[in-house]
Backbone as a ProteinNet text record, in pm:
[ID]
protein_1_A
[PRIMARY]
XXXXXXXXXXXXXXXXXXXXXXXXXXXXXXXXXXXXXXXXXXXXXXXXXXXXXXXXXXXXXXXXXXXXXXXXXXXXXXXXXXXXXXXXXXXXXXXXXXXXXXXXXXXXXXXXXXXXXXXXXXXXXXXXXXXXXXXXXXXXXXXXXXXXXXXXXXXXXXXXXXXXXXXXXXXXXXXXXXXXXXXXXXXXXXXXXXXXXXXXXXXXXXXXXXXXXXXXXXXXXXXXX
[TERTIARY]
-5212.3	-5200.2	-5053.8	-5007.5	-4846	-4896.1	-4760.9	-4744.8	-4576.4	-4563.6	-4446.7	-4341.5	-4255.6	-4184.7	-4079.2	-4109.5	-4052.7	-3942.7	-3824.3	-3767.9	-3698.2	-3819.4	-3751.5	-3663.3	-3526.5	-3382.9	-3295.9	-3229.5	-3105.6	-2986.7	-2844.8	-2757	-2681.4	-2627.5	-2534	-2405.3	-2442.5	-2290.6	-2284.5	-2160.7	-2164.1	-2187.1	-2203.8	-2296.6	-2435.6	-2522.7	-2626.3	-2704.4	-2617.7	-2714.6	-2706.3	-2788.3	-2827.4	-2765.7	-2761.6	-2697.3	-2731.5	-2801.9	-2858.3	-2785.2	-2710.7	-2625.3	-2458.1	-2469.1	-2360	-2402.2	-2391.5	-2260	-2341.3	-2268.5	-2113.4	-2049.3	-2143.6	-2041	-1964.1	-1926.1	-1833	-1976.8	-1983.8	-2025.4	-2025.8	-1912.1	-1851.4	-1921.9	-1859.9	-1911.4	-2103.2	-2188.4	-2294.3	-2366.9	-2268.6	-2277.2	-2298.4	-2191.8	-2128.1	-2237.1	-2309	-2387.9	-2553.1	-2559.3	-2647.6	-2664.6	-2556.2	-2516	-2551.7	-2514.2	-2530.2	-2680.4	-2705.5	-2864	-2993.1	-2911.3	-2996.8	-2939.7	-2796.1	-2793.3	-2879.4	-2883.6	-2932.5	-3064	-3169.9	-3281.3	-3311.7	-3194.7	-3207.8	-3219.9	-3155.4	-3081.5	-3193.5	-3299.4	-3418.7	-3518.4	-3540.3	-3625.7	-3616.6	-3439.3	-3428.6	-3457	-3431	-3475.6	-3590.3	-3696.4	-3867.4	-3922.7	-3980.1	-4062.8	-4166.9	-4182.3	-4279.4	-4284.3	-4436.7	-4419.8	-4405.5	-4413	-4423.1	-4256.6	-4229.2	-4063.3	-4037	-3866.5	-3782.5	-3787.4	-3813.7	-3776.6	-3707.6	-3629.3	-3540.1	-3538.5	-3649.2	-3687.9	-3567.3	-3500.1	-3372	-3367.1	-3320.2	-3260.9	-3116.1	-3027.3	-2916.6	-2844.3	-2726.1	-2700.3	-2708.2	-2696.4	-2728.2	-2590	-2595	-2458.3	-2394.3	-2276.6	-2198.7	-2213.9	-2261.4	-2306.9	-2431.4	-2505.2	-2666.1	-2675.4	-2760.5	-2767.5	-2884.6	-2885.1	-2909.7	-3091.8	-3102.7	-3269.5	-3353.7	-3301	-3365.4	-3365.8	-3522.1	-3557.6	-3519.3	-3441.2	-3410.3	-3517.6	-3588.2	-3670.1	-3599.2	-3550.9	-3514.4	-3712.1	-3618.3	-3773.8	-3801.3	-3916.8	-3977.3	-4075	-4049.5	-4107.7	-4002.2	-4084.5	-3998.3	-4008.4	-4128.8	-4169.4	-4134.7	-4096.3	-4136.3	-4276.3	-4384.7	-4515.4	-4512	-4495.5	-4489.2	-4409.9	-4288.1	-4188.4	-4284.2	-4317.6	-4367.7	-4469.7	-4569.9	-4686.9	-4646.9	-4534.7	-4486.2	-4415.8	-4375.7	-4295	-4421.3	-4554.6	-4679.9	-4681.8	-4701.6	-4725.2	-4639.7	-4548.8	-4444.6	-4455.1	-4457.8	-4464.2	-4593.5	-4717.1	-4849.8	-4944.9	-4889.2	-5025.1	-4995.2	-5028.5	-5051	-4875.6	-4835.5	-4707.9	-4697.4	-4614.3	-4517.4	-4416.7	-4380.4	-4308.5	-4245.4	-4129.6	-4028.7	-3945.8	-3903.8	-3743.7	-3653.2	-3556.9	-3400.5	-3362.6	-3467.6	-3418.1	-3409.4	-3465.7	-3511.8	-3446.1	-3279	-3229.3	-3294.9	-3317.5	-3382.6	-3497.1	-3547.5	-3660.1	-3604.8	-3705.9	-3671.6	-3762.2	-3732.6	-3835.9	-3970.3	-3941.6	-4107.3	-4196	-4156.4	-4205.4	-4242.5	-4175.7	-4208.2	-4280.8	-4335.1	-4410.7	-4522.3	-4512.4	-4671.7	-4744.6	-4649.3	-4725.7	-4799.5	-4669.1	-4804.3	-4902	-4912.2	-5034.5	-5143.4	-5117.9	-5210.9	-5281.7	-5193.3	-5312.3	-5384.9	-5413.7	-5489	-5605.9	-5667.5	-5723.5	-5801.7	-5707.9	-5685.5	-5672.3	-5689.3	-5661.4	-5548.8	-5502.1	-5381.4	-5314.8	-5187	-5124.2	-4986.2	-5038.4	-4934.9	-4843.9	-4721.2	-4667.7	-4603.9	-4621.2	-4593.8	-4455.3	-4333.2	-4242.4	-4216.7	-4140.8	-4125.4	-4144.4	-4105.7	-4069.9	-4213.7	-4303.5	-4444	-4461.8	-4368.3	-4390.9	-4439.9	-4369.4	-4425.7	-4270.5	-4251.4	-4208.3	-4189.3	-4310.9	-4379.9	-4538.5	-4561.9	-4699.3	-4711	-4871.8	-4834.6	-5032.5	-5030	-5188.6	-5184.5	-5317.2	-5359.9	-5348.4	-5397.7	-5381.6	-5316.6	-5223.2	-5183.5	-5281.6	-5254.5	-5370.8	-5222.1	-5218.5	-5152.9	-5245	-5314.6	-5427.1	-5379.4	-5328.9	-5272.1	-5149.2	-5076.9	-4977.7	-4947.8	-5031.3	-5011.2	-5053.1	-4979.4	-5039	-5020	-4990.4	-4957.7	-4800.7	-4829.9	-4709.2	-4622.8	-4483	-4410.9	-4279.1	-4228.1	-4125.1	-4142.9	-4315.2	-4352	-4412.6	-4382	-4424.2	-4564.1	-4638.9	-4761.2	-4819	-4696	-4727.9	-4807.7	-4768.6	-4860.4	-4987.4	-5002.6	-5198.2	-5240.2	-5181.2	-5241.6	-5268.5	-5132.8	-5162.2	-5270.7	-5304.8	-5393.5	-5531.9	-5533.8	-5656.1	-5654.3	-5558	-5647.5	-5651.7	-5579.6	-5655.8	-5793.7	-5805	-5960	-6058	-6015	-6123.2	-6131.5	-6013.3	-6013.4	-6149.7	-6173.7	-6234.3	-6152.9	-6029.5	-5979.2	-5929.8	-5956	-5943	-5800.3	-5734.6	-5632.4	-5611.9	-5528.2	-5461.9	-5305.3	-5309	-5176.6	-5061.2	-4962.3	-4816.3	-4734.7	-4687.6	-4612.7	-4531.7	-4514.7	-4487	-4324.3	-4193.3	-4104.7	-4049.1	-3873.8	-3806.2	-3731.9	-3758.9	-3617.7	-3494.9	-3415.1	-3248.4	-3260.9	-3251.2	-3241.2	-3129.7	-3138.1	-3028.6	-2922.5	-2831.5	-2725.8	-2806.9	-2879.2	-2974.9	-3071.2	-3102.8	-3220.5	-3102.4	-2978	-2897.7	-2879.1	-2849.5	-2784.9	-2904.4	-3016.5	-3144.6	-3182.4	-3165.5	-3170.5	-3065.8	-2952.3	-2850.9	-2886.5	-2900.2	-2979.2	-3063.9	-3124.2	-3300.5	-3229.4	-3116.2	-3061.6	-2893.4	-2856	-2739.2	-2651.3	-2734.5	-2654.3	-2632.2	-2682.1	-2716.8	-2617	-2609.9	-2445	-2431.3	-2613.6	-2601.5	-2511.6	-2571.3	-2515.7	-2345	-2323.9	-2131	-2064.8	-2134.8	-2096	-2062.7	-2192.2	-2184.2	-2064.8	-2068	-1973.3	-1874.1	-1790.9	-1670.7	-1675.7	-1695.7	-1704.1	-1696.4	-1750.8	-1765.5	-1650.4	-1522.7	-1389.3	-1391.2	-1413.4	-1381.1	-1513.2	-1588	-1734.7	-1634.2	-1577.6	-1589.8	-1475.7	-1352.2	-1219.1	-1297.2	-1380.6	-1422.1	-1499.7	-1578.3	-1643.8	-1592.8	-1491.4	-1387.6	-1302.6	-1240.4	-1186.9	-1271.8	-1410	-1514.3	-1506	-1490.5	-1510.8	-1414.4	-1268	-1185.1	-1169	-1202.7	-1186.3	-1318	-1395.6	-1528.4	-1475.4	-1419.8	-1358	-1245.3	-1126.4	-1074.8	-1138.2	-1204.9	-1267.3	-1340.3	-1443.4	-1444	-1325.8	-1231.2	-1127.8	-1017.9	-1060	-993.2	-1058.1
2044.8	2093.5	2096.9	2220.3	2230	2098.6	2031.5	1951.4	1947.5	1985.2	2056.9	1889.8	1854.4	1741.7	1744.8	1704.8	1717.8	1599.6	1576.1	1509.9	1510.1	1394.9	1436.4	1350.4	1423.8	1378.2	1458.5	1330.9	1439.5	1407.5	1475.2	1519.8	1397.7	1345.7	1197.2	1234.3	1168.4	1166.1	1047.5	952	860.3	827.1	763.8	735.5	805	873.7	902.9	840.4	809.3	764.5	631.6	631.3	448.1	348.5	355.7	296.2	146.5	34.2	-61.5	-111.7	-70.6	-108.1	-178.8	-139.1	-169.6	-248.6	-406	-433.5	-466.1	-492.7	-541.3	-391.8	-308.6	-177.2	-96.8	-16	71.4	204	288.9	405.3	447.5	554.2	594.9	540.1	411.7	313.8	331.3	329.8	367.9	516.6	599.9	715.9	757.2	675.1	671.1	658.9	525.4	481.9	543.3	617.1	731.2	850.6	873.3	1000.1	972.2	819	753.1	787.5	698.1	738.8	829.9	957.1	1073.9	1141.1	1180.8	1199.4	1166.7	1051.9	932.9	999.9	1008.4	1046.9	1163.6	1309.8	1420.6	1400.9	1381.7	1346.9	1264.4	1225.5	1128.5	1264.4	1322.3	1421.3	1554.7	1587.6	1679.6	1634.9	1548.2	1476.7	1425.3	1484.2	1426.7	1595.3	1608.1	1702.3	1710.9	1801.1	1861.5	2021.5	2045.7	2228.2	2254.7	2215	2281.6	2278.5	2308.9	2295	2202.5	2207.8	2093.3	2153.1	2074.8	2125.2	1995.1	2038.5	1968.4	1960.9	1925.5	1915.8	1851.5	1929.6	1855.3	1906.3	1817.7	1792.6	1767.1	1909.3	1922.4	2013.3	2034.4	2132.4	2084.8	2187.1	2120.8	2101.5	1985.9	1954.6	2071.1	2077.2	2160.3	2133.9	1973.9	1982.1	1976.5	2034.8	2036.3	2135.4	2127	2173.4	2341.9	2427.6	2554.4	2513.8	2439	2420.4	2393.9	2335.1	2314.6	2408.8	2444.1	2517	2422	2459	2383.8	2451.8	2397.4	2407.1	2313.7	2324.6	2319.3	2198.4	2111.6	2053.6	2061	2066.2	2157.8	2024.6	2023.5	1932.7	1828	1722.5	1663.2	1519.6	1439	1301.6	1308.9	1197.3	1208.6	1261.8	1232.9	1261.8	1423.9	1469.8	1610.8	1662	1635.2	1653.2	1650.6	1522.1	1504	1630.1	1619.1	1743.4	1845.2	1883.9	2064.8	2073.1	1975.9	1975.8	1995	1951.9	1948.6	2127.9	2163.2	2248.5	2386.7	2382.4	2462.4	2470.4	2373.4	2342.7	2449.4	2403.9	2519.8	2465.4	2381.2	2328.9	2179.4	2136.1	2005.3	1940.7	1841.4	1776.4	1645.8	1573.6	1440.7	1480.3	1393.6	1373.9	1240.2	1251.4	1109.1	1038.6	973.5	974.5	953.2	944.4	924.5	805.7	690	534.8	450.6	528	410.8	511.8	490.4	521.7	503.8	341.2	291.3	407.9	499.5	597	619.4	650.3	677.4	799.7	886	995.3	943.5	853.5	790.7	771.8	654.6	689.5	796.5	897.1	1019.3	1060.2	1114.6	1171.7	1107	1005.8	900.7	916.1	932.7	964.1	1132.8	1193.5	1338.9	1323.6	1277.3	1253.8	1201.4	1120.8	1032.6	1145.5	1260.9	1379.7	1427	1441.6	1511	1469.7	1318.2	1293.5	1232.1	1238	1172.2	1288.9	1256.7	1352.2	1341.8	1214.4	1146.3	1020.4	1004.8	889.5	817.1	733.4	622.8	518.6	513	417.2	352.6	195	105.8	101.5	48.2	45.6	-128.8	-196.7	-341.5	-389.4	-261.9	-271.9	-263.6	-228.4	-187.4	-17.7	17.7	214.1	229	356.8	415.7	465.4	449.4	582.3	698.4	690.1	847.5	867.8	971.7	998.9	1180.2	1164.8	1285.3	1351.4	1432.3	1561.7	1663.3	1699.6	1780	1904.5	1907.9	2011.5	1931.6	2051.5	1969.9	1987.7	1845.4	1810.7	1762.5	1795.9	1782.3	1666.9	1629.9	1536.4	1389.8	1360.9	1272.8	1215.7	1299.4	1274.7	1219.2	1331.9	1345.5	1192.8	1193.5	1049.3	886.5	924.3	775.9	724.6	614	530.9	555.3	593.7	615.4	471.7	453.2	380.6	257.1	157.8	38.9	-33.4	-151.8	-218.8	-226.5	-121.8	-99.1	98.8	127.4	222.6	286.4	223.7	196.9	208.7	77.2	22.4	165	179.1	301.8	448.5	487.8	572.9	561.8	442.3	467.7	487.5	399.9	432.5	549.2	634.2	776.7	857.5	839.9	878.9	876.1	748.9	713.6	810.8	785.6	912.3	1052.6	1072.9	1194.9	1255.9	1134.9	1140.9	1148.8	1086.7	1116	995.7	1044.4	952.5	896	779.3	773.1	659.9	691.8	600.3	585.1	450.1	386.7	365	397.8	425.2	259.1	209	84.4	47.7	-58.2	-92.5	-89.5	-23.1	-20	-89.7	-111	-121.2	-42.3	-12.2	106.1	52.3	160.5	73	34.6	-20.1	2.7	-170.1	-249.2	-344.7	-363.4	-459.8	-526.1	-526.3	-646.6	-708	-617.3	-530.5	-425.2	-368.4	-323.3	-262.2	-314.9	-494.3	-575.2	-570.3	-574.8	-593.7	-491.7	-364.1	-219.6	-216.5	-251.8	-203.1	-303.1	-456.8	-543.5	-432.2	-383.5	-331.3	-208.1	-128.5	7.8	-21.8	-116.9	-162.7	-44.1	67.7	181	311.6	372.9	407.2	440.5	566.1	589.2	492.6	511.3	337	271.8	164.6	91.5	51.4	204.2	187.4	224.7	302.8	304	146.5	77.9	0.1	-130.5	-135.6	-214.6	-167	-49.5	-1.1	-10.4	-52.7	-117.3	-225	-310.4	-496.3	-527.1	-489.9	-546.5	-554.9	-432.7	-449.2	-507.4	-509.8	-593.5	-739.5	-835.3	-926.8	-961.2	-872	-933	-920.2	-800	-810.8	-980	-998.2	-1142.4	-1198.5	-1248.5	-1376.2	-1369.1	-1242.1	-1237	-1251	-1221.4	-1238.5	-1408.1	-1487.1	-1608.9	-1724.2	-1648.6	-1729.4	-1718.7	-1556.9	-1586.9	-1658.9	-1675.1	-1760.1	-1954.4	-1941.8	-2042.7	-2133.1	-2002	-2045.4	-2058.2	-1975.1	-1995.9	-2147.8	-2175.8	-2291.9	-2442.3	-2424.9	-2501.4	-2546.3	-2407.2	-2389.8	-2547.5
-5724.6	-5587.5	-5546	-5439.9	-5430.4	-5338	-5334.2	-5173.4	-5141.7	-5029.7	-4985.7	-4946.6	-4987.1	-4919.8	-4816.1	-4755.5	-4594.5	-4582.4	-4524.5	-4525.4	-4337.4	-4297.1	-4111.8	-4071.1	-4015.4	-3988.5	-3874.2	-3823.2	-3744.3	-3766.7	-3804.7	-3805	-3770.3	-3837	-3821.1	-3735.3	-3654.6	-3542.4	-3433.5	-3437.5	-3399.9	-3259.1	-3251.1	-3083.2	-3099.2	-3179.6	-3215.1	-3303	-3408.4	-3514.2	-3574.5	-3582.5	-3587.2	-3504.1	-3398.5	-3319.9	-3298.5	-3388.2	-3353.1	-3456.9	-3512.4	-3624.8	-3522.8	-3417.8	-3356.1	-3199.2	-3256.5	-3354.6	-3480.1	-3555.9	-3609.5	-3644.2	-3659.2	-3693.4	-3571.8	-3568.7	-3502.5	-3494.7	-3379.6	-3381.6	-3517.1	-3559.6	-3654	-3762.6	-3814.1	-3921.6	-3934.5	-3834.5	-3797.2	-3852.7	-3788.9	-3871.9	-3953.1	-4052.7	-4237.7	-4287.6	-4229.5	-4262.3	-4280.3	-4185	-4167.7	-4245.9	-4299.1	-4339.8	-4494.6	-4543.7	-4666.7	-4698.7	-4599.5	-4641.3	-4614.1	-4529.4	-4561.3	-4697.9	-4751.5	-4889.5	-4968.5	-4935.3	-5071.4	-5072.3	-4967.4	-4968.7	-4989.8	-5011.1	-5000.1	-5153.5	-5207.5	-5350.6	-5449.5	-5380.9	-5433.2	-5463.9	-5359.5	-5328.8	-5423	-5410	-5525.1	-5673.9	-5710.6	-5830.2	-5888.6	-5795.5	-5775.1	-5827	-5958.5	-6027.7	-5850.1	-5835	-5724.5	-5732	-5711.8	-5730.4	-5606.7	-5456.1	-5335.4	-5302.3	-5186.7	-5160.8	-5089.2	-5101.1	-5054.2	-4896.9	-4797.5	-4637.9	-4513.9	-4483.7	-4432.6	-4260.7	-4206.1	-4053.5	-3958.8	-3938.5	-3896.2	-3732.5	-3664.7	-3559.7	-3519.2	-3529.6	-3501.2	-3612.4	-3619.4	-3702.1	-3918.8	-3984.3	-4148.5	-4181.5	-4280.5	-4318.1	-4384.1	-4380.7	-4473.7	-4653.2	-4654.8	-4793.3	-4903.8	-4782.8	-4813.9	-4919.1	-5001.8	-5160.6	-5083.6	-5137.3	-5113.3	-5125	-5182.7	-5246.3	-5149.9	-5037.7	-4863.6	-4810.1	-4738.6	-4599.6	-4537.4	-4428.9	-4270	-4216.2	-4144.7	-3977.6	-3926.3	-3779.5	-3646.3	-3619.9	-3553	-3493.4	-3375.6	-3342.3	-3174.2	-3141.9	-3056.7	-2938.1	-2879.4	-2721.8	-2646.4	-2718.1	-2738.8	-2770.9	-2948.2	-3018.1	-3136.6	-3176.1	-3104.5	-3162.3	-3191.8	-3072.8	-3058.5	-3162.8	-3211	-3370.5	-3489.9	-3462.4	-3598.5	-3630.1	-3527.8	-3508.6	-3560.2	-3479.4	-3504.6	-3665.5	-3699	-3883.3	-3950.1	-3952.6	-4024.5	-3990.4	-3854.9	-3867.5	-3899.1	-3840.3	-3955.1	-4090.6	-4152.8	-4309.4	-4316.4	-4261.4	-4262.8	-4387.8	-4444.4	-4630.2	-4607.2	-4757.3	-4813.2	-4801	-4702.8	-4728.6	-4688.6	-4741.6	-4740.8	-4668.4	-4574	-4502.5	-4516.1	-4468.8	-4503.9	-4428.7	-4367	-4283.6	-4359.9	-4280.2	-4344.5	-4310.8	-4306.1	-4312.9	-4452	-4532.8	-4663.8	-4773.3	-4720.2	-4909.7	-5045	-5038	-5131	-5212.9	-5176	-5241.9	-5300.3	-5439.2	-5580.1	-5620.4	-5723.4	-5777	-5777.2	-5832.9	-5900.1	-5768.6	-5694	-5598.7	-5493.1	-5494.1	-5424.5	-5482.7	-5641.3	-5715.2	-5708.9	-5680.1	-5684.6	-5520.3	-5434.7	-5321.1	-5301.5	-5325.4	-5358	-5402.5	-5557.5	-5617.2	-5529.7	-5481.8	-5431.9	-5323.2	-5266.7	-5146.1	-5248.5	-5383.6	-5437.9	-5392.1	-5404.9	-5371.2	-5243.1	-5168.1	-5004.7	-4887.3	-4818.1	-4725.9	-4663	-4666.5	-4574.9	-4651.9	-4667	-4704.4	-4600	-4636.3	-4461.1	-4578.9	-4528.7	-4606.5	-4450.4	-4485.6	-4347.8	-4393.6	-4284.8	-4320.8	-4226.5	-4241.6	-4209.3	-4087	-3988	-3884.9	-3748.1	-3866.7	-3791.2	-3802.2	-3817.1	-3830.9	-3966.7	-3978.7	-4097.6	-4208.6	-4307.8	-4386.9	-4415.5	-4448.7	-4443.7	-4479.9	-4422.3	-4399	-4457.4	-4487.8	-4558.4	-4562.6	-4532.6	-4493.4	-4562.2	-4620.7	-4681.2	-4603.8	-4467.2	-4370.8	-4213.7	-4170.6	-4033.4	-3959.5	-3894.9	-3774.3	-3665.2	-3506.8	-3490.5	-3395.9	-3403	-3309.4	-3380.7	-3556.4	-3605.9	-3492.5	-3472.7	-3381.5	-3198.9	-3170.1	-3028.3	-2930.5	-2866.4	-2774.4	-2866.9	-3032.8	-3051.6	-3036.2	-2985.5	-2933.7	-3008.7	-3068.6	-3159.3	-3127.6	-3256.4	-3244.2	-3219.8	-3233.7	-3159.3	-3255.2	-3249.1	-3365.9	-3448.1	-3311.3	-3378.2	-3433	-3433.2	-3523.2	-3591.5	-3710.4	-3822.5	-3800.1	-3712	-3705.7	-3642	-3564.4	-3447.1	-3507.9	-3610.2	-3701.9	-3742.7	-3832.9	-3918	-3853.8	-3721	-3653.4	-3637.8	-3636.5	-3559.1	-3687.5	-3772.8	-3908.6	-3940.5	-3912.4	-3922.6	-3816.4	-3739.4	-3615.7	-3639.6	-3676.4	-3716.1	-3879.6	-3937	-4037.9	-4149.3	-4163	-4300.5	-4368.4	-4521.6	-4641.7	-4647.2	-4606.6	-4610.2	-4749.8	-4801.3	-4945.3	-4903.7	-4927.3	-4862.3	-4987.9	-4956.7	-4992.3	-5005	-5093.3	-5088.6	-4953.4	-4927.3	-4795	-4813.3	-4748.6	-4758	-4610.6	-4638.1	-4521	-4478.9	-4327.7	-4283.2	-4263.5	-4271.4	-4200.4	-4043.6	-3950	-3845.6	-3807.8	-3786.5	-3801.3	-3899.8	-3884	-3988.8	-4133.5	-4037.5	-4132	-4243.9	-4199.8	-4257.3	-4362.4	-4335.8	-4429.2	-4541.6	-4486.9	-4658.7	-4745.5	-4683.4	-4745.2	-4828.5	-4778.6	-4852.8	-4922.5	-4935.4	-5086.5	-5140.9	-5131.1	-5229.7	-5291.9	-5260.1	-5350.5	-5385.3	-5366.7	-5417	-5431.5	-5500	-5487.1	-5569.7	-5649.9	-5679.6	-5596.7	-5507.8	-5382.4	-5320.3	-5259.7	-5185.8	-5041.7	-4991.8	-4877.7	-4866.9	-5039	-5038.9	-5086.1	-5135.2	-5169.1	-5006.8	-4955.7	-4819.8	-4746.3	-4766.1	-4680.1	-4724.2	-4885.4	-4961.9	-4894.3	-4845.7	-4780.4	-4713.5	-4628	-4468.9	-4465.4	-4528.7	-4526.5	-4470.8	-4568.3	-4485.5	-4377.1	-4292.2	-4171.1	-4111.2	-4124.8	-4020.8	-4070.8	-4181.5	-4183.2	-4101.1	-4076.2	-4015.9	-3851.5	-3777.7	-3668.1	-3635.8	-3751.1	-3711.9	-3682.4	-3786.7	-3802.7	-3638.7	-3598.6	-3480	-3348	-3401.2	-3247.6	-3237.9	-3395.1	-3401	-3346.8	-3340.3	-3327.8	-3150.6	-3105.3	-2980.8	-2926.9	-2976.2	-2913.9	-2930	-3032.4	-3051.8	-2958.1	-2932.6	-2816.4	-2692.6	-2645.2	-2507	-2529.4	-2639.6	-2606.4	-2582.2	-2704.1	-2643.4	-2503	-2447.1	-2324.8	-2213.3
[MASK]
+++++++++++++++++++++++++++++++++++++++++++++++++++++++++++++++++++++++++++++++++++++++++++++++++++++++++++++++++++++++++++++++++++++++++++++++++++++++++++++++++++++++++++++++++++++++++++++++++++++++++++++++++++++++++++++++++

């Protein structure tokens, strides 16, 4: 069966993207960081044997170094739910969908979640935070979407419930972590320590560690005062 892989993202620019990264990072630094790991994930995806196409649901303009092998769609709607909805349906068949939080994805794993719609109607991969990864339908339903809470630690559960109402076979996807803190980052180049993420994020350390040390010493003085 084709299944089309979707990869949903917006356009890294600082004060936009990932912004929960700061502090200890800088906007900018935030960015880098962003930018690391939608490559990384574009770059997983191109490297994943799949017969349907590469499509790139983006929100904001395409990089200048996006590989020719991506359809861009523009994403339509106001709520995330409503996004997510309209990328299923644009796409129009059988697709996986992904974000641009979990560098860490590998071919293998992408190839194993298609597989898995052959027989499913729907696949949910939880991600640490209570959301999802990615999720992925045989046919768009935009009723999967609409009205669930997006972005809340219950996600996931809620997804899957309305999967369930809807009547569909869902087969679940390994449980991953997104980037979204400090913390979530060191944790993800640990598990992809080859990863442009994680050389990104190795180039930065310097400076997150001289900012500490200086948040430390003036916390330091104020207490001596």
């Amino acid at each position: 069966m084709r299944v089309d892989v979707v990869v949903f993202a917006k356009t890294p620019r600082p004060g936009r993207s990932k912004t929960r990264l700061r502090p200890p990072c800088t906007f900018v630094e935030a960015a880098e960081l962003a930018a690391a790991a939608l490559l990384d994930t574009l770059r997983a995806v191109e490297a994943t044997s799949i017969e349907g196409r590469r499509v790139l649901a983006l929100d904001g303009v395409p990089p200048a170094w996006l590989s020719p092998q991506w359809d861009v769609l523009p994403q339509r709607g106001h709520g995330l739910d409503e996004r997510l909805a309209s990328a299923f349906e644009d796409v129009g068949g059988p697709a996986l969908l992904v974000g641009m939080d979990t560098p860490q994805l590998t071919p293998a794993l992408l190839k194993a979640a298609t597989t898995r719609l052959v027989d499913a109607d729907a696949v949910l991969g939880d991600a640490a935070d209570g959301g999802y990864w990615a999720i992925g339908l045989r046919r768009p339903n935009a009723s999967a979407f609409l009205g669930v809470t997006m972005s809340a630690p219950t996600t996931s559960i809620r997804t899957r419930e309305r999967l369930g109402t809807l009547g569909l076979l869902v087969a679940d996807l390994p449980r991953l972590r997104d980037v979204d803190t400090i913390n979530d980052a060191w944790a993800v180049a640990l598990e992809a320590p080859t990863s442009g993420f994680a050389a990104t994020l190795r180039a930065i350390s310097p400076r997150l560690a001289l900012r500490s040390r200086a948040s430390s010493d003036v916390a330091g003085a104020a207490v001596s005062v």
